[in-house]
Structures are given as C-alpha cells and as structure tokens.
Biotite code that builds the C-alpha atoms (Angstrom):
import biotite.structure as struc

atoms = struc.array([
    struc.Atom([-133.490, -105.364, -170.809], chain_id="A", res_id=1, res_name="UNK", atom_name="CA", element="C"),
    struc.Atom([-133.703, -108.713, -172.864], chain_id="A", res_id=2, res_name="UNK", atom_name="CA", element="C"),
    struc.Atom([-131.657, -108.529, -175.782], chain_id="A", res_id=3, res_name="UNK", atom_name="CA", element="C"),
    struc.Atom([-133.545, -109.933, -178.723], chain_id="A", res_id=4, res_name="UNK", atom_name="CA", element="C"),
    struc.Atom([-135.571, -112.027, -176.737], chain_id="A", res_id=5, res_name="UNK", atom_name="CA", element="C"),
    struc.Atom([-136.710, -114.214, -180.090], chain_id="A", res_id=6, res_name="UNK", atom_name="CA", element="C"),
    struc.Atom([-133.535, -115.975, -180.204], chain_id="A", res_id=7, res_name="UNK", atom_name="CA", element="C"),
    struc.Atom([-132.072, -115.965, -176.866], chain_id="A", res_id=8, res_name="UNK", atom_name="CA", element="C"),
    struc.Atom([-135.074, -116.224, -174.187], chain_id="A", res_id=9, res_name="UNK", atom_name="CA", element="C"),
    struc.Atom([-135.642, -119.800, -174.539], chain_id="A", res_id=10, res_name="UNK", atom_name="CA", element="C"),
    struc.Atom([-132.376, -120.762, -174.537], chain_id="A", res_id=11, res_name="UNK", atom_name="CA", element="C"),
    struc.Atom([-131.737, -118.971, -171.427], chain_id="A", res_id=12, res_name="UNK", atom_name="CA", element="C"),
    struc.Atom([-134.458, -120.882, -169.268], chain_id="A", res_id=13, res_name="UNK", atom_name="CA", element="C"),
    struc.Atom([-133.042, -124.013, -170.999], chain_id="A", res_id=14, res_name="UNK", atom_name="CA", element="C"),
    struc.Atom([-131.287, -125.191, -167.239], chain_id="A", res_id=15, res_name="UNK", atom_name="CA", element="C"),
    struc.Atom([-134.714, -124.712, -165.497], chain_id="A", res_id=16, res_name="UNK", atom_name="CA", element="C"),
    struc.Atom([-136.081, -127.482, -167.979], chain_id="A", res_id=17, res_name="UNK", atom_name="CA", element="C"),
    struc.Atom([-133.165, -129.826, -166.914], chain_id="A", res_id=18, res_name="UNK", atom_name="CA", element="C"),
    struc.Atom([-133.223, -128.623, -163.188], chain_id="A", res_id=19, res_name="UNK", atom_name="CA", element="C"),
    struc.Atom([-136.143, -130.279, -163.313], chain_id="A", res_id=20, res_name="UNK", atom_name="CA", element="C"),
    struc.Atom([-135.512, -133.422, -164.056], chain_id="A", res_id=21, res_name="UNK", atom_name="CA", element="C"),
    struc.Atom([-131.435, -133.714, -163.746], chain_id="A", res_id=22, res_name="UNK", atom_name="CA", element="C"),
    struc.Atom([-129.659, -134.175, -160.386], chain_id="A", res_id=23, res_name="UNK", atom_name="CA", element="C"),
    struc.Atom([-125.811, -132.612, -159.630], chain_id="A", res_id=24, res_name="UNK", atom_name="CA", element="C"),
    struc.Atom([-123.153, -134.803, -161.371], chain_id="A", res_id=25, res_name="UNK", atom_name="CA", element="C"),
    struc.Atom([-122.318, -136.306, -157.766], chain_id="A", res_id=26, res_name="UNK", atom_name="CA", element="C"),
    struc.Atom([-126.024, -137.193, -157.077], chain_id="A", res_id=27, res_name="UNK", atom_name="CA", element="C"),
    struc.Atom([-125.799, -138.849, -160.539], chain_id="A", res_id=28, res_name="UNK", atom_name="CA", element="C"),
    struc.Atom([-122.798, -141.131, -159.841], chain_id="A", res_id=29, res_name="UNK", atom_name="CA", element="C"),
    struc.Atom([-124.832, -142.436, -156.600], chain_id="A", res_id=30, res_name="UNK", atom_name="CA", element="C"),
    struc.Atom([-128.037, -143.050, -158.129], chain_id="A", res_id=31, res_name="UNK", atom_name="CA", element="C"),
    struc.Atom([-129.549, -146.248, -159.208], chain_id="A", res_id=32, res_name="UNK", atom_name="CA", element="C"),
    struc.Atom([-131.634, -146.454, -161.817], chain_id="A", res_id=33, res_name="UNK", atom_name="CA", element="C"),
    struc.Atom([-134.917, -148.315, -160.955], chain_id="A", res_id=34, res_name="UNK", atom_name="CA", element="C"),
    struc.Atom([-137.178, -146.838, -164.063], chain_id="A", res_id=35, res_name="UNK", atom_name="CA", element="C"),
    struc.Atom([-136.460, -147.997, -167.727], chain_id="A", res_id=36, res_name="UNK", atom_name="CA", element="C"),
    struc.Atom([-138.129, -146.245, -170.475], chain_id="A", res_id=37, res_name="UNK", atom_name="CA", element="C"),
    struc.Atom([-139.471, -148.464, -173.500], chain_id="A", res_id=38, res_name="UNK", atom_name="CA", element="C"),
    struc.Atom([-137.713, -147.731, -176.755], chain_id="A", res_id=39, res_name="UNK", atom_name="CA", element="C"),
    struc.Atom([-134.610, -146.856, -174.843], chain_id="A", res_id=40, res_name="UNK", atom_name="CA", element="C"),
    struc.Atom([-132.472, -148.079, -177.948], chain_id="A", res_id=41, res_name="UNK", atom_name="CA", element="C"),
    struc.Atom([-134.596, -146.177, -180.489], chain_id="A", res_id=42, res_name="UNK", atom_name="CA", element="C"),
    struc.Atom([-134.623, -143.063, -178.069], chain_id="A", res_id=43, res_name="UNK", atom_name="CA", element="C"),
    struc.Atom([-130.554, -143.327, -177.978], chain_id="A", res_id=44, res_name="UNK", atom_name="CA", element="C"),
    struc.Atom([-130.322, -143.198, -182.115], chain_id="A", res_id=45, res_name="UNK", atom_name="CA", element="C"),
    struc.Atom([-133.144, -140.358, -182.095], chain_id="A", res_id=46, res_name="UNK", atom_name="CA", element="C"),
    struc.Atom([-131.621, -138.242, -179.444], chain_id="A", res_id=47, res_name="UNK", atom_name="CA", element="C"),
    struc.Atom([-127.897, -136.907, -178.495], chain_id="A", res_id=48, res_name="UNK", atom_name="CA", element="C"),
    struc.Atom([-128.156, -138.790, -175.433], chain_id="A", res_id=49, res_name="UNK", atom_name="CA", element="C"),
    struc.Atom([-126.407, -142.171, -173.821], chain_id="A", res_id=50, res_name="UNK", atom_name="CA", element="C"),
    struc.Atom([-128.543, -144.589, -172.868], chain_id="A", res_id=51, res_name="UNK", atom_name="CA", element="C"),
    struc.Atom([-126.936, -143.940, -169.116], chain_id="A", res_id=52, res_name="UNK", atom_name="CA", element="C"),
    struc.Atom([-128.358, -140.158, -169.742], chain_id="A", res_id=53, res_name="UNK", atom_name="CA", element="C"),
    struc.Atom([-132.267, -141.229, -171.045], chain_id="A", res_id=54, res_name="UNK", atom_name="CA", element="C"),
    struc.Atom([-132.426, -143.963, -168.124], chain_id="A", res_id=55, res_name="UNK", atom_name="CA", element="C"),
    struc.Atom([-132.078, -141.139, -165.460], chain_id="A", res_id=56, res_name="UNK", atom_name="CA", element="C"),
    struc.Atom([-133.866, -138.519, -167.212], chain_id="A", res_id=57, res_name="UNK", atom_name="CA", element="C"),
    struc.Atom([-136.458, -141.225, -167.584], chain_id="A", res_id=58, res_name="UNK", atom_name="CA", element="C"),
    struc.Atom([-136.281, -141.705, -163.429], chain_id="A", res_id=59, res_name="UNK", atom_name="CA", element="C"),
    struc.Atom([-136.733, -138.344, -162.629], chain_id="A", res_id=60, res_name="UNK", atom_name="CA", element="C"),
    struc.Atom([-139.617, -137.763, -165.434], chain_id="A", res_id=61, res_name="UNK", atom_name="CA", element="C"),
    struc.Atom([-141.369, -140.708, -163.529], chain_id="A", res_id=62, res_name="UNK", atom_name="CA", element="C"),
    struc.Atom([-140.821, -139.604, -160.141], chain_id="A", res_id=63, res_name="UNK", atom_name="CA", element="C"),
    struc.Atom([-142.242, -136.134, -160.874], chain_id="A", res_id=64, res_name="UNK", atom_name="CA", element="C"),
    struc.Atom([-144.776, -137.644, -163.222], chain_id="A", res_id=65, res_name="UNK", atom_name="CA", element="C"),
    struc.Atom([-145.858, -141.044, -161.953], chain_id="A", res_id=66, res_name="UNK", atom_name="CA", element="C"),
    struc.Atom([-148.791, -141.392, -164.961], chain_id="A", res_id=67, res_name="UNK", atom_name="CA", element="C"),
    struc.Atom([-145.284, -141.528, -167.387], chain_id="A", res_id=68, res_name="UNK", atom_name="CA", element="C"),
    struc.Atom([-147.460, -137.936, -168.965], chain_id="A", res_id=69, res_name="UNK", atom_name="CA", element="C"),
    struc.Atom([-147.299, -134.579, -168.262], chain_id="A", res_id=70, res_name="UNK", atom_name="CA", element="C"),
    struc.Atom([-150.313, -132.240, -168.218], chain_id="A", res_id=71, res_name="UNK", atom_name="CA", element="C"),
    struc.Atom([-149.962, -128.598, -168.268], chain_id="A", res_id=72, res_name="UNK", atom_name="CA", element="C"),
    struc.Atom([-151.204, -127.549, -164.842], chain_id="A", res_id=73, res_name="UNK", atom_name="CA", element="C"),
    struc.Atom([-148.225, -130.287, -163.919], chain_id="A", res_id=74, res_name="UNK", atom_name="CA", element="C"),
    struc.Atom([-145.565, -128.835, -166.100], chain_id="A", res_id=75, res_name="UNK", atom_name="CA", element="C"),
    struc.Atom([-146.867, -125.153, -165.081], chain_id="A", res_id=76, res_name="UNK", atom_name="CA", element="C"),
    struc.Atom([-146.485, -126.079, -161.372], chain_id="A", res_id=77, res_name="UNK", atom_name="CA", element="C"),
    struc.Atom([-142.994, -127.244, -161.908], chain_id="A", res_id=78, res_name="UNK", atom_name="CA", element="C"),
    struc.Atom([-141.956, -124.414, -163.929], chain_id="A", res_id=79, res_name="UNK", atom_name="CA", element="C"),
    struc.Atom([-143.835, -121.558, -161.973], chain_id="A", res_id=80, res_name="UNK", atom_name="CA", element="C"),
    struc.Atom([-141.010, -123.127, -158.989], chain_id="A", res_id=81, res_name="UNK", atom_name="CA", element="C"),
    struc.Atom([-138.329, -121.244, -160.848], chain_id="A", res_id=82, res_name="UNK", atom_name="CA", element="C"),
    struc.Atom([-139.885, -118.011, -160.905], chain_id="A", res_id=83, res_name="UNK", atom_name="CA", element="C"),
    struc.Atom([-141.248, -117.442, -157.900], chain_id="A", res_id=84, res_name="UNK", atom_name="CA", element="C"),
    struc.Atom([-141.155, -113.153, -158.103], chain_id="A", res_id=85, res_name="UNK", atom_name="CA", element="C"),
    struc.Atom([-142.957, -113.676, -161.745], chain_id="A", res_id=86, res_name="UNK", atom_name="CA", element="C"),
    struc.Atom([-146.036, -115.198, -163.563], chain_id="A", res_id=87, res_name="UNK", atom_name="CA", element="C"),
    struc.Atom([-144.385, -117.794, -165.361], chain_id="A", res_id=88, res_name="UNK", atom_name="CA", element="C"),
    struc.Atom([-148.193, -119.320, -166.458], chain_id="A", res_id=89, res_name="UNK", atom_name="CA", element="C"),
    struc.Atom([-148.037, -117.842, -169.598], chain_id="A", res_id=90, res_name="UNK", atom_name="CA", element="C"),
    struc.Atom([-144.859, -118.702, -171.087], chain_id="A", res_id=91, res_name="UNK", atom_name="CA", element="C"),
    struc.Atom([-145.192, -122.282, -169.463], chain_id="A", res_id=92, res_name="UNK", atom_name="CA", element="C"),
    struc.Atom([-148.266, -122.616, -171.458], chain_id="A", res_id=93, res_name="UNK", atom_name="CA", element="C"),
    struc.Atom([-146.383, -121.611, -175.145], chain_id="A", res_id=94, res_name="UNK", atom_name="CA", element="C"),
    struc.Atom([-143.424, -124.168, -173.960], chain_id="A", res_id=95, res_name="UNK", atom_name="CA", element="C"),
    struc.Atom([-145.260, -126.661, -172.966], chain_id="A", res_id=96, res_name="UNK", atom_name="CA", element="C"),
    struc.Atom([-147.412, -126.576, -176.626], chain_id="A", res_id=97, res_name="UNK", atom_name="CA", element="C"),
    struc.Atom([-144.308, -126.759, -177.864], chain_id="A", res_id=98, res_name="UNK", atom_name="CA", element="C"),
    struc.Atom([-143.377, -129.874, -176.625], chain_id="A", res_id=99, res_name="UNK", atom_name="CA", element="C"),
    struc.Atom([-146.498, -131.675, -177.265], chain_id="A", res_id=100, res_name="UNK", atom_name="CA", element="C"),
    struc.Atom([-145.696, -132.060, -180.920], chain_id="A", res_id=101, res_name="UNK", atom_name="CA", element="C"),
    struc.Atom([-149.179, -134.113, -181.540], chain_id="A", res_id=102, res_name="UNK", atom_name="CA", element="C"),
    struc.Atom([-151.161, -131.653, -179.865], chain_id="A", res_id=103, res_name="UNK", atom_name="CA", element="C"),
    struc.Atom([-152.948, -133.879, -177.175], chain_id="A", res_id=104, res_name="UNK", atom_name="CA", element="C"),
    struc.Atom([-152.649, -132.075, -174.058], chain_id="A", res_id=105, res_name="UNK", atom_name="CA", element="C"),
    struc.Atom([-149.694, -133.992, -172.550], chain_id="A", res_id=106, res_name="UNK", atom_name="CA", element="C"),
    struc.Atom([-146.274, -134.443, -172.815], chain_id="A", res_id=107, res_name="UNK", atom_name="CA", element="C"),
    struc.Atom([-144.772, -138.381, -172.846], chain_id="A", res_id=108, res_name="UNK", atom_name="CA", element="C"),
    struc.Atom([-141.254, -138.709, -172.289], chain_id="A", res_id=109, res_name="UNK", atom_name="CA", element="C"),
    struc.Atom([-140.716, -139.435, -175.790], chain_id="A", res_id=110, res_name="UNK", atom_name="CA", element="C"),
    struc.Atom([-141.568, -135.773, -176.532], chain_id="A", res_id=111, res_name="UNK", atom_name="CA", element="C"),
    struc.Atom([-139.687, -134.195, -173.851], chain_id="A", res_id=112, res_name="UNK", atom_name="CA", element="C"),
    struc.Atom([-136.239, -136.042, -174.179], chain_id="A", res_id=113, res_name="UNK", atom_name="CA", element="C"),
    struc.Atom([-137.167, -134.770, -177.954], chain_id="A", res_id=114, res_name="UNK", atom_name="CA", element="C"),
    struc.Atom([-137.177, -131.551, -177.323], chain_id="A", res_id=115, res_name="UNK", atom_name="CA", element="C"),
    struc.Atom([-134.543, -131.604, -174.445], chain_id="A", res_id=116, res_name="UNK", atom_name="CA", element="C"),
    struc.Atom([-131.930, -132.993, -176.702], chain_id="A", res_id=117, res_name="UNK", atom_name="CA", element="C"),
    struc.Atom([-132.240, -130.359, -179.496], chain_id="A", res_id=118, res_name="UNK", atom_name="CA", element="C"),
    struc.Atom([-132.282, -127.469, -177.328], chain_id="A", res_id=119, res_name="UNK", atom_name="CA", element="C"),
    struc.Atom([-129.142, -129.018, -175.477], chain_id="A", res_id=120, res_name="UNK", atom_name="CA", element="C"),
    struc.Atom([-127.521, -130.926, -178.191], chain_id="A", res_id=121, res_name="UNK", atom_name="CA", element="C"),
    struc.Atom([-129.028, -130.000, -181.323], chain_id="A", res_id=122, res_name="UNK", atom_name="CA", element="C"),
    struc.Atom([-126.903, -127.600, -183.867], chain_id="A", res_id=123, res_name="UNK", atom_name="CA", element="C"),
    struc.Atom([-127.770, -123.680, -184.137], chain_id="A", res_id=124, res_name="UNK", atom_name="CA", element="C"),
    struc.Atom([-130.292, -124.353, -186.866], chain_id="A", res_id=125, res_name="UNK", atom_name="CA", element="C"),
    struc.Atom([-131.811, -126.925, -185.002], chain_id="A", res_id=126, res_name="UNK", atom_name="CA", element="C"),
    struc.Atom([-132.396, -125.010, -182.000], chain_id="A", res_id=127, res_name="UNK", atom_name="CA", element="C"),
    struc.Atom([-133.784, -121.985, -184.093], chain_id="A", res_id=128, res_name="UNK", atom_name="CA", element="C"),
    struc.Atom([-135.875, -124.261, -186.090], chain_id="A", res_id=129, res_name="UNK", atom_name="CA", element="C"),
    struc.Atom([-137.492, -125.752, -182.532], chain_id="A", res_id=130, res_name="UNK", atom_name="CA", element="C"),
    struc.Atom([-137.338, -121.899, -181.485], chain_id="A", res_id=131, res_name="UNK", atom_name="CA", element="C"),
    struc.Atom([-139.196, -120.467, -183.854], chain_id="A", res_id=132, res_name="UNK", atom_name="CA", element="C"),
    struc.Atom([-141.850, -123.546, -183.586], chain_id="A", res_id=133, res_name="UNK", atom_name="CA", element="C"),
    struc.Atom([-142.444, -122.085, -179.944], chain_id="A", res_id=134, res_name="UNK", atom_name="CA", element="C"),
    struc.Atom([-143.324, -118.857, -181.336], chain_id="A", res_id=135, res_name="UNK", atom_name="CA", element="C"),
    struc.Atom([-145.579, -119.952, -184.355], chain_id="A", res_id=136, res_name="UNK", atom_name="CA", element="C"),
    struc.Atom([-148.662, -120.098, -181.871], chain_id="A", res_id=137, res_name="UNK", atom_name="CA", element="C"),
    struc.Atom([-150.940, -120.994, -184.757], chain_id="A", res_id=138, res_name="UNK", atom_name="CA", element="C"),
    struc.Atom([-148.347, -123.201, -186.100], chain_id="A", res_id=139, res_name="UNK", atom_name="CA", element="C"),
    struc.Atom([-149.221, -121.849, -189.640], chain_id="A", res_id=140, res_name="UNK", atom_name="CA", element="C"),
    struc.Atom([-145.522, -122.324, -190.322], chain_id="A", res_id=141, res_name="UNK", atom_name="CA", element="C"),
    struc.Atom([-145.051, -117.963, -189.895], chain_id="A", res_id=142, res_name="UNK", atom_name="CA", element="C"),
    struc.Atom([-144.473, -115.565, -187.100], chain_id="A", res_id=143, res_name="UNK", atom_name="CA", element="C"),
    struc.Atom([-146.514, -112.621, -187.066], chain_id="A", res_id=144, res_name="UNK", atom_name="CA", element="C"),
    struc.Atom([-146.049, -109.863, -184.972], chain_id="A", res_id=145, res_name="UNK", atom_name="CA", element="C"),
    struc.Atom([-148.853, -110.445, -182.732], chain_id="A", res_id=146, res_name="UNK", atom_name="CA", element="C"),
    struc.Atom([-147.394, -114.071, -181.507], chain_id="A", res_id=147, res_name="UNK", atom_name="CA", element="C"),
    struc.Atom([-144.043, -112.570, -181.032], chain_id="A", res_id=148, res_name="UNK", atom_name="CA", element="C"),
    struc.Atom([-145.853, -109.797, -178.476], chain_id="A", res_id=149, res_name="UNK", atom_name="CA", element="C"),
    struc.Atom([-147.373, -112.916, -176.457], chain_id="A", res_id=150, res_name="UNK", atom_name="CA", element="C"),
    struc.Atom([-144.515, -114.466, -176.051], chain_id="A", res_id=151, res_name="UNK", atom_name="CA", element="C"),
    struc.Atom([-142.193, -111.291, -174.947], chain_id="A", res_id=152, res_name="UNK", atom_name="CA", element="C"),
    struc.Atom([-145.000, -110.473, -172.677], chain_id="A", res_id=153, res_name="UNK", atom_name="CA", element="C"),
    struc.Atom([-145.175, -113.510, -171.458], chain_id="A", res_id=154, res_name="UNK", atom_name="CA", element="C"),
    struc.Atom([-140.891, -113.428, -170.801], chain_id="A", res_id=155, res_name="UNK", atom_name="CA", element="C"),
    struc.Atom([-141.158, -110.383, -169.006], chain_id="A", res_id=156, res_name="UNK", atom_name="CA", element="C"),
    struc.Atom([-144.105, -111.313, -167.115], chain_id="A", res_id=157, res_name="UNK", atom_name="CA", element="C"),
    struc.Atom([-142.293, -114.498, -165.759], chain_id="A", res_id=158, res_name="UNK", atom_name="CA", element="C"),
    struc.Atom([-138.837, -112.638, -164.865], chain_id="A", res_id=159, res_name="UNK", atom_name="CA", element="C"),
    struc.Atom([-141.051, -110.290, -163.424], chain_id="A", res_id=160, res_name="UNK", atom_name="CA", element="C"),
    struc.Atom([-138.937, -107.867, -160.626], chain_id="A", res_id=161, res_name="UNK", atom_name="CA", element="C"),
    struc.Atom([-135.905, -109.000, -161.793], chain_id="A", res_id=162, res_name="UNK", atom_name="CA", element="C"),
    struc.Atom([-136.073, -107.549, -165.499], chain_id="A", res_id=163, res_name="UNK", atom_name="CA", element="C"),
    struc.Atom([-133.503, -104.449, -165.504], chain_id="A", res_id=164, res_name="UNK", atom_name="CA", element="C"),
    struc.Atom([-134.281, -101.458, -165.868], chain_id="A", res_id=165, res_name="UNK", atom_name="CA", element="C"),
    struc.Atom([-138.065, -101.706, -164.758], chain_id="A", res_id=166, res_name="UNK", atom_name="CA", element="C"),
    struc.Atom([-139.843, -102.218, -167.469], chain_id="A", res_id=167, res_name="UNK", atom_name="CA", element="C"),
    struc.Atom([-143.022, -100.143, -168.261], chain_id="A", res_id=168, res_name="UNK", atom_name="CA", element="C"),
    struc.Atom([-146.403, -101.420, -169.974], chain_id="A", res_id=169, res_name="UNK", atom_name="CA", element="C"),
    struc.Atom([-145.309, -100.414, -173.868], chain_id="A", res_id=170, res_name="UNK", atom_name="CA", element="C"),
    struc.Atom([-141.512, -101.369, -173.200], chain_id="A", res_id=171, res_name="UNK", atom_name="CA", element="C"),
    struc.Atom([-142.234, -105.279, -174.154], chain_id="A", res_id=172, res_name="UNK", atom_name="CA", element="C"),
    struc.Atom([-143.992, -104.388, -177.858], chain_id="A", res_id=173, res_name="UNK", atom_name="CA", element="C"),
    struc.Atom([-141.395, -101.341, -178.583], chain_id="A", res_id=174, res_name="UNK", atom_name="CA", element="C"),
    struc.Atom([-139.130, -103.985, -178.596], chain_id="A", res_id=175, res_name="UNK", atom_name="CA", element="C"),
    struc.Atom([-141.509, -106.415, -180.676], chain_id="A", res_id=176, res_name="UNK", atom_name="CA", element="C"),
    struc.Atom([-141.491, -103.697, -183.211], chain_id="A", res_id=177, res_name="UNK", atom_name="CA", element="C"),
    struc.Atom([-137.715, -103.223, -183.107], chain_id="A", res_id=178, res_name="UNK", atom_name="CA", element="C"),
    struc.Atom([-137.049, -107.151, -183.225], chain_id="A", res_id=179, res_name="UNK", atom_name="CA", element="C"),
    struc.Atom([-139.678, -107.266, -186.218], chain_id="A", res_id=180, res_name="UNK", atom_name="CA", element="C"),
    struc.Atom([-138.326, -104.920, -188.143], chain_id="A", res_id=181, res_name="UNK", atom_name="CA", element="C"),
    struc.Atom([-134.989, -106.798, -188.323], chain_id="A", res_id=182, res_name="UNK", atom_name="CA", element="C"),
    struc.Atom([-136.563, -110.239, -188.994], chain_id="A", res_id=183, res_name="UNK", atom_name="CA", element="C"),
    struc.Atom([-139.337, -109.022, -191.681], chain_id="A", res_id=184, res_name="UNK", atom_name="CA", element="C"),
    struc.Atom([-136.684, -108.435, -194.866], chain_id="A", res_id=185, res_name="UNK", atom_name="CA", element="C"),
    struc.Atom([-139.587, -108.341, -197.267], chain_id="A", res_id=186, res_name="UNK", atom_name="CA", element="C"),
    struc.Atom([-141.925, -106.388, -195.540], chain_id="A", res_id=187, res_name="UNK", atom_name="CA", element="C"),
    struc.Atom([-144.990, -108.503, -196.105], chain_id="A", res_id=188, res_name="UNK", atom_name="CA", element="C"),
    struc.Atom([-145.485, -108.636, -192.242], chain_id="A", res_id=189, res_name="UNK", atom_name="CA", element="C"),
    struc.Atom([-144.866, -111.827, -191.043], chain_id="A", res_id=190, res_name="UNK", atom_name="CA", element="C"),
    struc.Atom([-141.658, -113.827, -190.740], chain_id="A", res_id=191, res_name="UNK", atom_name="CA", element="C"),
    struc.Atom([-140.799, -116.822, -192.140], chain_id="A", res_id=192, res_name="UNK", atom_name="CA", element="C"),
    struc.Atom([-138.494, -119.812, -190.828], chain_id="A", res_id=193, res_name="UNK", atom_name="CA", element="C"),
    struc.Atom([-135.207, -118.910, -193.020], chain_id="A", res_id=194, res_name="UNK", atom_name="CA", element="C"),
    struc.Atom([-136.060, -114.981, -192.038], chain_id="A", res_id=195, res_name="UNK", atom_name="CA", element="C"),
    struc.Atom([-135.922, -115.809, -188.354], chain_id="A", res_id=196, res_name="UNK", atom_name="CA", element="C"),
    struc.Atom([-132.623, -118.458, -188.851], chain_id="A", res_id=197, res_name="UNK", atom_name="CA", element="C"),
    struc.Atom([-130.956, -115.325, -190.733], chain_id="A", res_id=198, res_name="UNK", atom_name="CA", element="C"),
    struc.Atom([-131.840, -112.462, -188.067], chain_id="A", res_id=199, res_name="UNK", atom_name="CA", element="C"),
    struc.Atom([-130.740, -114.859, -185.242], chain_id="A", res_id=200, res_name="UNK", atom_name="CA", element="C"),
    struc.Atom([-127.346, -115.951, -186.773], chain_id="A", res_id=201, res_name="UNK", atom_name="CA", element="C"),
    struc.Atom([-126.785, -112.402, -187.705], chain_id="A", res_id=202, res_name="UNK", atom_name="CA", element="C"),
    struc.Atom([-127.462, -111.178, -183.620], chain_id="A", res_id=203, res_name="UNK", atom_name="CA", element="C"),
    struc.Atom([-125.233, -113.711, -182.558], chain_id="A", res_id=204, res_name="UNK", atom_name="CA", element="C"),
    struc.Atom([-122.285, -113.024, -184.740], chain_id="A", res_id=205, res_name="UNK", atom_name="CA", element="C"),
    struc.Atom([-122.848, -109.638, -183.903], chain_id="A", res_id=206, res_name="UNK", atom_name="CA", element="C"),
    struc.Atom([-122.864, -110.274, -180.396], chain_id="A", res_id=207, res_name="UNK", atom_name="CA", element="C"),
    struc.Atom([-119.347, -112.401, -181.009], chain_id="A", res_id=208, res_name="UNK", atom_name="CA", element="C"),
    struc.Atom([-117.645, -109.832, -182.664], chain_id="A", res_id=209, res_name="UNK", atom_name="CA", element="C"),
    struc.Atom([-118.431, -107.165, -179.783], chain_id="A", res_id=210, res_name="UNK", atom_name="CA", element="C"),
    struc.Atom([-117.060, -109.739, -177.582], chain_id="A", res_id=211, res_name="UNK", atom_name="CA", element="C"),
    struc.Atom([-114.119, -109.881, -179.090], chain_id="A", res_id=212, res_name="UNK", atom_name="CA", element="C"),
    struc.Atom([-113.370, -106.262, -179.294], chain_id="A", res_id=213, res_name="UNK", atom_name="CA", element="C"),
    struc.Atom([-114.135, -105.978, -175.933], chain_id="A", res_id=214, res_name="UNK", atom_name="CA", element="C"),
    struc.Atom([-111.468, -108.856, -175.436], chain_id="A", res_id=215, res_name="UNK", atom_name="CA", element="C"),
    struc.Atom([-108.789, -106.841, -177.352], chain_id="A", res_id=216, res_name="UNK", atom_name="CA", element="C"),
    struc.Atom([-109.377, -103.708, -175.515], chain_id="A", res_id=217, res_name="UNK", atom_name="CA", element="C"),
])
C-alpha cells in the first residue's frame, strides 16, 4: 500500500531522477568535466548546487541529451528504465509537465537543475509547493479530486507487481477518497495550495511521532 501517496510518491522516485543523470561519488572524483553549461554562475545563485555539482549534472544531461533539450518520449524512455515490471508512461508524462515550467514540450537544463534542486535541496514547503504543482494538471492553481485519481493511478500503474498487497481496480480511488477527505477542510471539493501544505505537514508529523514510539518501545 502507498501511504498518502500525495505527499510522499514523488519524493520517493526522487533518486531515479538523479540516477539518471548522477554517477557514484567515486565515478565523480574521476570524471572530467568536458561540458559547461551557460549561466553556470546565475544557475549556482538560483539553485542549492556548487558550480562543481551543475558542471556534471550538466555532462550527463548532455550526454543523454545531445540537442541540450529533453522531449517527452526521451525523458519517458529514460524513466520507463526504472520500472521495468510497470507502465511508468503515465506518471512520466505528469513529471515531465512539471518540469517544463513554460509549457513548450521540452525540458532545457535550466528547468531540470530547477526542479532537481528543490526536490533535493529545497525546504518542506518548497517541495510541497513543487508537489502539489505536479498534481494541478490544469494548473488552475487547485487540486480536484479527479487529478489526484490520475496521478495515483498512474503511481500504481508504474510500481506495477511490486505494489503490496495486490492492489485491485477500485483500491487506487478508495484511497483518493480517503486522502481527499483529509486535504478538503472546507468541503467545497477541491484543494487548495495551503490545504495540501497543511495535510502533508500534518502526515508527516504524524508519521514522526509513531516513529518515535516505536523507538521507545
């Protein structure tokens, strides 16, 4: 079962996004850094990266993506790698609107060192505001219940076997309903940014506090 897939689901496939496009610290160290993005100074002050960190990120964007852009059937191929007992189409599709912030069809580097750094760097409010971004489909600055179905779908589709217990076909929007219910505090059937932040922070601490009692037991 995903708990409370809203807050935690794209934070969990987080490392696939740097898998990508990272190396393993000791692969770092031996690397030499051929590419060098423009902007690199401006990047540095925009992002929560060195400039060490965007000049290899930049490397392995290019050598994946020689154009210096990512379309979607490119970042859908690379994702779907990760997956490979699931349909990760779908949900690639939602993150990779999500990263193309001006809504062109690709993804520079600019916009995915963007997004990378708030997801891995940012604070909790950051990563919930870029969060609930991913599930405002419309991007009419709400979440109604019907975008927050297509997006659980689309988790469980991509985890596919491995979701525990087997799922069955209502399983994914009983759990919609449950999440909603929590999120909507007014009722008026959609959910707001500051709704979302609230339900999230209040899941975590949740989650903290049953850690901790587990801890002292």
């Amino acid at each position: 079962m995903l708990l409370f897939p809203s807050c935690n689901a794209l934070w969990t496939f987080v490392p696939v996004l740097t898998k990508i496009y990272y190396k393993t610290e000791d692969e770092l160290e031996m690397t030499t850094v051929c590419h060098r993005p423009e902007g690199l100074d401006q990047l540095e002050a925009q992002t929560n990266f060195t400039k060490q960190e965007l000049q290899i990120l930049y490397r392995g964007f290019k050598n994946e993506c020689p154009s210096g852009v990512v379309n979607e059937e490119t970042f859908k191929h690379i994702y779907a790698q990760f997956f490979p007992h699931g349909d990760a189409s779908t949900y690639a599709h939602y993150l990779f609107n999500a990263f193309d912030t001006t809504n062109n069809g690709s993804i520079k580097f600019k916009d995915f060192v963007m997004g990378l750094s708030t997801l891995l760097r940012g604070t909790l409010r950051e990563k919930l505001e870029w969060t609930f971004h991913l599930y405002d489909i419309n991007r009419d600055g709400y979440i109604n219940k019907e975008e927050m179905t297509e997006i659980v779908r689309a988790i469980y589709d991509m985890m596919g076997k491995y979701t525990y217990p087997a799922i069955k076909g209502d399983v994914p929007q009983q759990h919609v309903d449950a999440f909603f219910q929590k999120m909507d505090k007014n009722k008026d059937g959609v959910v707001t940014l500051e709704e979302f932040v609230v339900a999230c922070q209040e899941v975590r601490c949740c989650l903290f506090i049953k850690l901790l009692k587990v801890r002292e037991e």
